[in-house]
Structures are given as structure tokens and as C-alpha cells.
C-alpha positions in Angstrom: 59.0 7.2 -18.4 61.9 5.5 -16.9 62.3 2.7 -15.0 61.6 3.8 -11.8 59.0 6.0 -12.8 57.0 3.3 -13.8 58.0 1.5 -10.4 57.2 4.4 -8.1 53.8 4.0 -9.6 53.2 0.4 -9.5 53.9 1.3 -6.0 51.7 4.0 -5.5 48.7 2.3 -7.2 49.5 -0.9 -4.9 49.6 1.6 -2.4 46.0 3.3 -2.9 44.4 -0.4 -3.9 45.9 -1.4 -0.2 44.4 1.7 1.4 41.1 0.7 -0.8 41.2 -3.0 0.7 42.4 -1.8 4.6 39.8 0.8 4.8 37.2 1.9 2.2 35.6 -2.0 1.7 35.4 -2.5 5.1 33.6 0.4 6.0 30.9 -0.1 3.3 30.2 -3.5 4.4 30.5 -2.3 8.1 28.0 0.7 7.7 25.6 -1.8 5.1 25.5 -4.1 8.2 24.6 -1.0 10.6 21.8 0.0 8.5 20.5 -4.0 8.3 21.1 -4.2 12.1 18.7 -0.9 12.4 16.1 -2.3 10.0 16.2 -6.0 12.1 15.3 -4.0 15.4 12.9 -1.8 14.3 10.9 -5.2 12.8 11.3 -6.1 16.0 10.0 -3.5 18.2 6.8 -3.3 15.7 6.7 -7.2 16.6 6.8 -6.9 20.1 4.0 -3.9 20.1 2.0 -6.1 17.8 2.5 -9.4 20.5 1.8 -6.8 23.1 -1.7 -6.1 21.1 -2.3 -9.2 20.5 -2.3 -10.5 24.3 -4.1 -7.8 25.4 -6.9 -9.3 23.2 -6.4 -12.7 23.9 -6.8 -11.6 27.7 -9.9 -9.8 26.5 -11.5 -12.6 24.8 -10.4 -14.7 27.5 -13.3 -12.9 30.0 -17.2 -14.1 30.4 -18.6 -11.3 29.1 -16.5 -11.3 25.9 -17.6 -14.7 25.5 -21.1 -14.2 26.0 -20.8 -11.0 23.4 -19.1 -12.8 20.4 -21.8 -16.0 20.9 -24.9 -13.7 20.8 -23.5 -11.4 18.3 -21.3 -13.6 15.9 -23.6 -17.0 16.5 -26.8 -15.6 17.5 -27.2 -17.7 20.4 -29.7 -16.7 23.1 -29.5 -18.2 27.1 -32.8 -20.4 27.5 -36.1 -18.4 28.5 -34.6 -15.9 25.6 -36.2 -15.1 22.2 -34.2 -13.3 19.2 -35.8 -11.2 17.0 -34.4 -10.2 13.4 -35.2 -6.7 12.3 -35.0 -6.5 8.6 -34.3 -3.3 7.3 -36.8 -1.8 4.6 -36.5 -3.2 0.8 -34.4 -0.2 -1.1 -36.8 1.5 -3.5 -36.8 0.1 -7.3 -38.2 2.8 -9.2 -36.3 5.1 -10.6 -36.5 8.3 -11.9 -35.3 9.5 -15.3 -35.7 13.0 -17.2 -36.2 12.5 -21.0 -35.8 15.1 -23.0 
């Protein structure tokens, strides 16, 4: 190879690692941030549907007769003149049955 052979293609592969820098890296990291960008907003429109859920219930639970539920059912409180009865359910069975050849 001659002298300007080997030139013409220290220019050409300056040429292509130019292009590579200019174009190619940029768009990776360009398209690597679009895709983080789309991941980041769809956390936060799951977010916002799980706020919106969550005041919904804390407007729930804000109400008398949510109160009143969640005391007699969670803390088995009763309003005076009131009695609360426990119904036990039946013991399970503890005899079993076995076939012996």
C-alpha cells in the first residue's frame, strides 16, 4: 500500500469514527432516555390512580357510618343499651375415618 493509500484510509476510518460520534452515540443515548422518560410517566400515572384510590377512601372513612362500621366490626364496640353476642361456630369433627386393608 502506498502512502496515500494508507492516508486515504486513516481518513476514511476518522471519517466513519466521526460519523459514529456525530450521529450513532447520540441517538442511543437519546432513544435510552425516551424509553426511561416513558417508564417515569407511566409510574406516575399508576401513582396518581393509586392517590386518586386512596382519597376516595380516606373520604370514605372519613363518614359516620364508616366510623361506626370499622368500631363495631374491627373493635366490637356496642352504643350503650346494646349487647353483643359471639356465635361460635361448631367444633370441626375429630374422628376420622380410615380403611384398613
Amino acid at each position: 500500500m502506498t502512502r496515500w493509500g494508507r492516508a486515504r484510509l486513516a481518513l476514511i476510518a476518522l471519517g466513519v469514527a466521526a460519523i459514529l460520534f456525530l450521529f450513532v452515540f447520540p441517538t442511543s443515548s437519546y432513544l435510552a432516555q425516551r424509553r426511561q422518560v416513558a417508564r417515569a410517566q407511566h409510574d406516575v400515572a399508576a401513582l396518581r390512580e393509586q392517590n386518586a384510590q386512596l382519597a376516595a377512601l380516606d373520604q370514605k372513612l372519613r363518614t359516620p357510618q364508616e366510623v361506626e362500621r370499622m368500631a363495631r366490626q374491627q373493635f366490637s364496640r356496642v352504643f350503650p343499651g346494646e349487647h353483643l353476642y359471639y356465635v361460635a361456630s361448631p367444633a370441626a369433627s375429630t374422628t376420622t375415618t380410615s380403611t384398613v386393608p
